[in-house]
GUNUZA-734963 format. One line per field, with one value per residue (C-alpha): x, y, z; residue number from 1. Coordinates in nm, 4 decimals. Layout:
BEGIN
u <- (X; ...) .
v <- (Y; ...) .
w <- (Z; ...) .
pos <- (NUM; ...) .
REM end
This chain:
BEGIN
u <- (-0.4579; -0.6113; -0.4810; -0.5693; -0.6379; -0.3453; -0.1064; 0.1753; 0.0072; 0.0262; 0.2441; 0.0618; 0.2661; 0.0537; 0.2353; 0.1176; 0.1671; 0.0193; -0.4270; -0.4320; -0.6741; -0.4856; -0.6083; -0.9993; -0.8608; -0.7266; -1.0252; -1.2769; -1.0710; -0.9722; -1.3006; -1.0713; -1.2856; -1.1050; -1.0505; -0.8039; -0.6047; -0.4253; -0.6078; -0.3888; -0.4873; -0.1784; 0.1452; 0.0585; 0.1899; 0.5163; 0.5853; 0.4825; 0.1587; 0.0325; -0.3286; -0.5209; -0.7760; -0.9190; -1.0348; -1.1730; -0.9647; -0.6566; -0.5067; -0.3349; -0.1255; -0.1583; 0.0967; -0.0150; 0.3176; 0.4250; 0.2867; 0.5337; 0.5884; 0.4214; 0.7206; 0.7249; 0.4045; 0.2739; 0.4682; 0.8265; 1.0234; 0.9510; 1.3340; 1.3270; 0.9573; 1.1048; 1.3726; 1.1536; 0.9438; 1.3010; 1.3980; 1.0286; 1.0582; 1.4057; 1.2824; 1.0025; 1.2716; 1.4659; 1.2875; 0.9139; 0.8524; 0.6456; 0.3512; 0.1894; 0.2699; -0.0626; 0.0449; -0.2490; -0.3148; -0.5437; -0.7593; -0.5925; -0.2622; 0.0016; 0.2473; 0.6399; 0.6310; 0.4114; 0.6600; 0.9704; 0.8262; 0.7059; 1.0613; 1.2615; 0.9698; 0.8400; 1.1697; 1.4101; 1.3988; 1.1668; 1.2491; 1.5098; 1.4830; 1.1902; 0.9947; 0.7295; 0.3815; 0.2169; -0.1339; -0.2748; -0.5583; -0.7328; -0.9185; -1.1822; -1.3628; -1.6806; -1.8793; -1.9533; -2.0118; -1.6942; -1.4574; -1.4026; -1.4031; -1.1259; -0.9206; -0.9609; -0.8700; -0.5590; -0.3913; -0.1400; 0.0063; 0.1015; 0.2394; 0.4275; 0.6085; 0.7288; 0.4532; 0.2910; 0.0522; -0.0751; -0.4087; -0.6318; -0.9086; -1.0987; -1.3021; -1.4748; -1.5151; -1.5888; -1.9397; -2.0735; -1.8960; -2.0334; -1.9367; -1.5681; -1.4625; -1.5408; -1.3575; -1.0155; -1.0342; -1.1009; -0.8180; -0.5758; -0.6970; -0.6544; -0.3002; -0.0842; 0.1717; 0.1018; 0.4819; 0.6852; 0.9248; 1.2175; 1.5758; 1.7652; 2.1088; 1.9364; 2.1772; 1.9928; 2.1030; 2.3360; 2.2257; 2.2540; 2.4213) .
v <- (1.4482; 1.1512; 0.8602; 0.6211; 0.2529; 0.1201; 0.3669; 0.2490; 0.2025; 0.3580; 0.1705; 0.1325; -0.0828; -0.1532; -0.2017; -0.3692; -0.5547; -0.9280; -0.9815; -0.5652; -0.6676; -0.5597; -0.8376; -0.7091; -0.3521; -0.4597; -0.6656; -0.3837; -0.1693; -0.4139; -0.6312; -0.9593; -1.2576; -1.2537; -1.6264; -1.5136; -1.3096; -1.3870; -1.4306; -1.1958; -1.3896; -1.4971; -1.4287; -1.6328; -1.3567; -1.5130; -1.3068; -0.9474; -0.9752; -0.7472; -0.6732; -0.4228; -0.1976; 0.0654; 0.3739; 0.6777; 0.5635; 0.5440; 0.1833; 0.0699; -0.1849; -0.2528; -0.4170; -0.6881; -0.7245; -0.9756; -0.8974; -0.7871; -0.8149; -1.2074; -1.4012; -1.7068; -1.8984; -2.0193; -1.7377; -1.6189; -1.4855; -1.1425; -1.0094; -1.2012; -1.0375; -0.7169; -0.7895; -0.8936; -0.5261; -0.3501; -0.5178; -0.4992; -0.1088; -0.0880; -0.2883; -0.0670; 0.2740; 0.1759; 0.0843; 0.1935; 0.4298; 0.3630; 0.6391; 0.5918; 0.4077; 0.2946; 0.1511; -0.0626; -0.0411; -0.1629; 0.0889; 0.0940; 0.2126; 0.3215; 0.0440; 0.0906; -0.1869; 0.0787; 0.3400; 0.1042; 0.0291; 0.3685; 0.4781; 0.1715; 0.2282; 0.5649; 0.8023; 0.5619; 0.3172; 0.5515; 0.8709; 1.1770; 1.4411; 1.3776; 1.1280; 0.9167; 1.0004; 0.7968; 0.7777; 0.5446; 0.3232; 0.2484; -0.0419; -0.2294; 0.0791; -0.0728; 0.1789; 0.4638; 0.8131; 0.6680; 0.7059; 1.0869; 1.1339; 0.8396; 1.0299; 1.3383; 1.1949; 1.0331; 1.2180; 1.4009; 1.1009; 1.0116; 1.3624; 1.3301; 1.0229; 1.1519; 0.9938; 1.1910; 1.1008; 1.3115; 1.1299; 0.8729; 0.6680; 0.4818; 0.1834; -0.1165; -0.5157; -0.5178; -0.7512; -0.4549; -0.1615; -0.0958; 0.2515; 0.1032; 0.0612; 0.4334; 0.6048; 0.3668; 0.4182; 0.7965; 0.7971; 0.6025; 0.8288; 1.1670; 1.0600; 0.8838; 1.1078; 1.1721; 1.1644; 0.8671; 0.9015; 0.6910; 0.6346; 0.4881; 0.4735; 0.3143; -0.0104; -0.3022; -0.4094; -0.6401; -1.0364; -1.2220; -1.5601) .
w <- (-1.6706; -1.7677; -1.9464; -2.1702; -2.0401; -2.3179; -2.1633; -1.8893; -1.5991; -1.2780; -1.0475; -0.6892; -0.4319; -0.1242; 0.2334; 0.5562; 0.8294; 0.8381; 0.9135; 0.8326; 0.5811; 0.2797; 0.0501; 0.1294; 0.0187; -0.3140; -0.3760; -0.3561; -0.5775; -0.8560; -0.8399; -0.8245; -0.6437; -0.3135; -0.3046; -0.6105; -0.3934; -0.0871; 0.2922; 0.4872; 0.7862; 0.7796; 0.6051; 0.2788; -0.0066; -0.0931; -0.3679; -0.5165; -0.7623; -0.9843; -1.0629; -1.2924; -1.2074; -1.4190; -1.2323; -1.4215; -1.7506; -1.5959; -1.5529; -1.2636; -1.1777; -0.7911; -0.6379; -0.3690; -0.1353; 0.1634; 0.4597; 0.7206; 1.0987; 1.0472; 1.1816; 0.9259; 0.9679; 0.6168; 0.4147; 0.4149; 0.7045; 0.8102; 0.7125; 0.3930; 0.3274; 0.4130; 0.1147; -0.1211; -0.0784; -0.0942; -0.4380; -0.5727; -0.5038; -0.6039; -0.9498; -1.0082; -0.9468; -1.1771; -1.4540; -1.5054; -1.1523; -0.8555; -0.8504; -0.5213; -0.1628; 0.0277; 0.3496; 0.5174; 0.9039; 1.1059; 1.3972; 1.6999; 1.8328; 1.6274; 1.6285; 1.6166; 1.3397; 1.1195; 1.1890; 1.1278; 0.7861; 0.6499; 0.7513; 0.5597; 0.2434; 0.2274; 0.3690; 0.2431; -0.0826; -0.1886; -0.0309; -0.1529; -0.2852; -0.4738; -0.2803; -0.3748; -0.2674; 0.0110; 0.1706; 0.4048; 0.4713; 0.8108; 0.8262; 1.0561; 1.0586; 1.0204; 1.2009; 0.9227; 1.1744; 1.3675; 1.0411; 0.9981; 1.3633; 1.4461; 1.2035; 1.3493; 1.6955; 1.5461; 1.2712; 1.4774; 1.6251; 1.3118; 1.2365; 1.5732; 1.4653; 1.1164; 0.8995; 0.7100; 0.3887; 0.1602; 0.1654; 0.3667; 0.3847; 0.6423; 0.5648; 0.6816; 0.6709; 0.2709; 0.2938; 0.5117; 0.3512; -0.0061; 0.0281; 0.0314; -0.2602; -0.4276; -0.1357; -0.1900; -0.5836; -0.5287; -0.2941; -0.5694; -0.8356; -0.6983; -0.4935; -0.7822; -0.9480; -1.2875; -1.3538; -1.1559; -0.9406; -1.1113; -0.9915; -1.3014; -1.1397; -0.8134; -0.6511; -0.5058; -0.1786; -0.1831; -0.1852; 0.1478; 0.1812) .
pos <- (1; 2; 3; 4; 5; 6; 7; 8; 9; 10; 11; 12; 13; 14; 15; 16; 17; 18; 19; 20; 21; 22; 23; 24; 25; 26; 27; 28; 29; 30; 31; 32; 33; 34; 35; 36; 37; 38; 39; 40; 41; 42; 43; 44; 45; 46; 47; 48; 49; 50; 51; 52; 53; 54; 55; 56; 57; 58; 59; 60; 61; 62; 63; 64; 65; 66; 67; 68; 69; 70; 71; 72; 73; 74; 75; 76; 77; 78; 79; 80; 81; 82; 83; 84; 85; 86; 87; 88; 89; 90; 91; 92; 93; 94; 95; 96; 97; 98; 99; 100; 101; 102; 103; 104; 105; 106; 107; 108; 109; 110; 111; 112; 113; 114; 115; 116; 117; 118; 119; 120; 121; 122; 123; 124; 125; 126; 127; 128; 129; 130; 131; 132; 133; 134; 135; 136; 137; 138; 139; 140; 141; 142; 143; 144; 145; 146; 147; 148; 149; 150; 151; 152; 153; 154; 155; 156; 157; 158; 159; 160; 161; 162; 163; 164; 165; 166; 167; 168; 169; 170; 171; 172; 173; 174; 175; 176; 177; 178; 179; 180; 181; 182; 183; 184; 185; 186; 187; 188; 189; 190; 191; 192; 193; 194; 195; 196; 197; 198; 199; 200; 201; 202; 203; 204; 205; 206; 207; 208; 209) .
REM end
């Protein structure tokens, strides 16, 4: 079903390791100058930040996020980014739902960073019994014919350590990928859950010292 841009929007949190190229993603799909949102050359994202895009009528609000795994140059520690995702998440649960995950990773190797994180994220603040859907994007695929076929090669390891996504996309560096930015917003629009998953009663992790 589709709904009307004045509705509550869909809720799309985006996850990544540091230099994945998660701020070129978000740009394509919300047509924000890039220079607006944060270089994920490094880990600069200090705090979650929201930004509209409309996609077929729908409005959603995606969710740029610390990037992980960065140590602390030029952004926050990587355990205190790690708690900033958890509460954002948590936030978002218990209030107004989070409708999609999107976790950003580069080609290459599966890392055991990427696995560590969809298993904190996807199977547990935002796992249970009804878990929150979660696809994932592949970048630095700038060559187009090699896209489908890198997939094909690599899907199962993912399946073999327990991630699983109901969706995917692979894309390119955005100045030479103009194809881009249709396959991420056709992968947002078909993949968000028309009805959040919500966890009113949800406790946030306690504080540290």
């Amino acid at each position: 079903m589709t709904r009307k841009p004045e509705d509550t929007p869909f809720n799309v949190v985006f996850i990544g390791e540091s230099g994945v190229g998660k701020s070129s993603v978000i740009q394509r799909i919300t047509d924000i100058p890039i220079s607006e949102i944060n270089n994920d050359a490094v880990t600069v994202t200090t705090a979650s930040t929201p930004y509209t895009a409309i996609i077929s009528a729908n409005r959603y609000k995606i969710w740029d996020t610390p990037g992980l795994g960065g140590g602390n140059e030029g952004g926050v520690q990587d355990g205190k980014a790690e708690k900033k995702l958890k509460t954002l998440l948590s936030d978002l649960m218990r209030t107004e739902g989070v409708h999609l995950l999107v976790f950003c990773m580069r080609k290459g190797r599966l890392t055991a960073l990427s696995e560590r994180f969809y298993e904190t994220f996807a199977l547990g603040v935002c796992g249970g019994r009804v878990p929150v859907p979660a696809v994932t994007v592949i970048t630095n695929l700038d060559n187009q014919a090699e896209r489908d076929a890198w997939w094909t090669r690599n899907s199962s390891a993912f399946r073999r350590h327990g991630m699983t996504f109901c969706g995917h996309a692979c894309v390119g560096f955005a100045p030479t990928d103009p194809t881009g930015a249709d396959t991420l917003r056709s992968l947002i629009f078909q993949h968000a859950d028309e009805s959040p998953t919500t966890r009113p009663n949800l406790k946030l992790e306690e504080e540290e010292a």
